[in-house]
N, C-alpha and C positions, 0 to 999 in steps of 0.2 A: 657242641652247638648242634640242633636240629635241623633236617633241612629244610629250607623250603619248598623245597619239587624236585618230586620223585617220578623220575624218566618212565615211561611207557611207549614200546613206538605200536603201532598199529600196523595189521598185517597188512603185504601192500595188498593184497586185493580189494582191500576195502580203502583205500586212500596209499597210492605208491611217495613212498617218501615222506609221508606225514608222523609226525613226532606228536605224543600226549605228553603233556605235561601237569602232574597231578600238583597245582599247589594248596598250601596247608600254612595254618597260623598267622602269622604276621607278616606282610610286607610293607616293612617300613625303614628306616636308615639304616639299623643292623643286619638287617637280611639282604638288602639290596646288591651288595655286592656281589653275591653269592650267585644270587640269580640273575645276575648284568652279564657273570662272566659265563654263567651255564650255556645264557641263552645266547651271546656274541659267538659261543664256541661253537655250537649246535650252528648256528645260521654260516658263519664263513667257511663249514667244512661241508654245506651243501645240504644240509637238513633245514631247508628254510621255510619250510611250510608248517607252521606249528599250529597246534589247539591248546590252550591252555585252562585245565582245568579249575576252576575256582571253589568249588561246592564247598571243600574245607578250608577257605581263607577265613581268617575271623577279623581281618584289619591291612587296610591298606589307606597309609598318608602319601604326601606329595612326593616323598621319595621311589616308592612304591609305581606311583602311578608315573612319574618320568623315567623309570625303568621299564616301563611295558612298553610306553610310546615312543622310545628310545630302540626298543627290539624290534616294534613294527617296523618305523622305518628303517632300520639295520636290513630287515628281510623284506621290505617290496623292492628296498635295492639289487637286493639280490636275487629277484623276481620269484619271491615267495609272498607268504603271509602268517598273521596271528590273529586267530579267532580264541574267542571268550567263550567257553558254555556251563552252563550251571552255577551262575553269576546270582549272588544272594542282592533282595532286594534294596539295599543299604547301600551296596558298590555297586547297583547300576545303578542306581540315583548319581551317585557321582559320578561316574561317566558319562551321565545324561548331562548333565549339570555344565562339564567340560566339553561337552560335545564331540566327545571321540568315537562314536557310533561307525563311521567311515574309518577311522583309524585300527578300534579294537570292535569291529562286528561281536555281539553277546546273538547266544541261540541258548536252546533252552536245551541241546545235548548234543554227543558226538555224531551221529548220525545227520540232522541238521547242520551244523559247521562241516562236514562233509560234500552235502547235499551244492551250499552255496557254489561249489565249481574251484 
């Protein structure tokens, strides 16, 4: 099986403790596990500040996206966060749609999802 995301952390100087997260292909019922328990493990051992890459997502259903909104709040409990960048325009429509703008902030790259604080 492939993975869906493939770990990158960024050096702290440029963001202390922030995790990249490169995702790729599908997020939908088969894959969601995979990345439910990446990103639950990554958030309770104290990496809870993530970005999550999207550029190479080619599909994300309802499983998919109750997996991301399920990790946000996992990590502002844990007084982190989860930002989007390089969000194709197909899956921000659907987050537009859902209105998780507040939940999964989208920037148009690592540097900006940085910048927000």
């Amino acid at each position: 099986m492939e993975s869906i995301a493939d770990l990158s952390v960024v050096p702290p100087s440029q963001a202390p403790s922030c995790v990249v997260l490169d995702l790729a292909g599908e997020l939908d019922v088969a894959s969601v596990p995979e990345l439910r328990q990446r990103l639950t493990t990554l958030i309770l051992s104290g990496r809870s500040r993530l970005v999550l890459n999207a550029a190479a997502l080619e599909f994300i259903d309802a499983a998919g996206i109750g997996c991301l909104v399920h990790a946000a709040k996992l990590a502002r409990a844990e007084g982190g966060w989860i930002r989007l960048i390089r969000v194709e325009p197909r899956h921000l429509r659907l987050l537009r749609i859902l209105r998780l703008g507040l939940m999964l902030p989208v920037h148009e790259n690592l540097e900006d999802a940085l910048r927000e604080g």
